[in-house]
N, C-alpha and C positions, 0 to 999 in steps of 0.2 A: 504494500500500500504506500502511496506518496504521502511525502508531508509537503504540508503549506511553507513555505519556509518564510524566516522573518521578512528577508527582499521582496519576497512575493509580498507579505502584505503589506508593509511599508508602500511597495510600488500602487497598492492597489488604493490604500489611503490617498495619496497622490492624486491620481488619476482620478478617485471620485470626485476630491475638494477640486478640480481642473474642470470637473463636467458641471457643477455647482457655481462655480464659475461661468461658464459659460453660458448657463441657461440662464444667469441671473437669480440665484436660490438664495432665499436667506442663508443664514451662517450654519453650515453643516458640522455633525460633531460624526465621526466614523471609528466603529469598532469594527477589527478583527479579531475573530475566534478560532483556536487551532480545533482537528476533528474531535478533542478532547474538552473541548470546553475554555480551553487556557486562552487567554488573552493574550494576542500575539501584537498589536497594533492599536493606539487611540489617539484621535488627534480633535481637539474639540475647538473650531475657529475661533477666531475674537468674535465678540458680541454674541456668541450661543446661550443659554442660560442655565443656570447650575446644574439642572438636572440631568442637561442633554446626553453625557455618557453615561449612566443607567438606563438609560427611556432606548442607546442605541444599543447597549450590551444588551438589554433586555428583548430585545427585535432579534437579534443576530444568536440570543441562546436558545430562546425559543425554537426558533426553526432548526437549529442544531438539535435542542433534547427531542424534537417531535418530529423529527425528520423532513420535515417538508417546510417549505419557505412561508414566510407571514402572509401572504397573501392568504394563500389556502386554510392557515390560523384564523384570522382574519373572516373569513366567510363559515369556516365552522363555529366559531364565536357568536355568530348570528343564527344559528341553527342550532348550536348547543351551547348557548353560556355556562351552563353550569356544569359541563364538561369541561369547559374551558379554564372558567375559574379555578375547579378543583385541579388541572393541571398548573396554573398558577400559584399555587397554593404549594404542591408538590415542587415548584422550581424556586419557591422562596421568594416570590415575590417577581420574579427577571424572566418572565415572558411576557410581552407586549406581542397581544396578536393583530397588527396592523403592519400593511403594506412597509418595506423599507428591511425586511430581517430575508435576508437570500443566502441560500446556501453555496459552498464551492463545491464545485466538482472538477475533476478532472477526466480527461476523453475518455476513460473506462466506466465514467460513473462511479467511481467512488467520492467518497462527499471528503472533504480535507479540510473541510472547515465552513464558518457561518461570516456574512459582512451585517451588521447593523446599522442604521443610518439615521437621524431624526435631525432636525431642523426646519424643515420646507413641508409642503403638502406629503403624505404618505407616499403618493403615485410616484412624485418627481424625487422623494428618497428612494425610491426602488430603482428609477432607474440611474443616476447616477450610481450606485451599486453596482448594477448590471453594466454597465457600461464600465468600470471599471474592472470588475471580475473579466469579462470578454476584454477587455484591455492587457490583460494579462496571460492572455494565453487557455484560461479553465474555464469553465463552464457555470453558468449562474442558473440558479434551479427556484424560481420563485414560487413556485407552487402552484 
């Protein structure tokens, strides 16, 4: 199995705050998660607000401990909150199920980690995400 390596997320931090940039995003805050859970990468802009890297680790663990990307959290949350919650609950609080938490993967499909993102609209967090994870060479799995 690969691992995400720190370049890799570093680079991939990058490249989100560049896409955030570009589209004109409020102040993005970006967490990398290694397939373990470990916090590989955090970088929270000027002007973000305190909370902003829990609310991104919380996106990006999420879709790590529940395998699938926030998105799809996200719409089962509306169909089962109290499935939802109680997985909540189980993650200690550090699953946000809304758009912005994408999984890595690499071309075999294995997952090697989760990107979290919060600042902007949910939507335009996910894709700066994804634009960065495909920036990078892996594969972004939003759910």
């Amino acid at each position: 199995m690969s691992n995400l390596t720190l370049d890799q997320a570093r680079q991939i931090v990058a490249d989100a705050r560049a896409k955030g940039r570009e589209l004109g995003l409020k102040p993005l805050t970006v967490a990398v998660l290694d397939a373990a859970g470990n916090l590989k990468a955090l970088e929270r802009e000027d002007g973000a607000s305190n909370l902003r890297p829990e609310i991104a680790i919380g996106k990006a663990n999420g879709a790590l401990c529940m395998g699938l990307g926030s998105r799809a959290l996200f719409e089962r949350a509306k169909a089962e909150p109290f499935f939802i919650q109680a997985m909540n609950e189980l993650a200690d609080g550090s699953l946000v199920p809304v758009p912005g938490g994408v999984l890595v993967k690499d071309a075999s499909g294995n997952t090697l980690g989760a990107v979290g993102i919060t600042g902007d609209i949910s939507d335009n967090d996910e894709t700066a995400a994804v634009t960065a994870i495909e920036a990078a060479g892996l594969v972004a799995d939003v759910g």
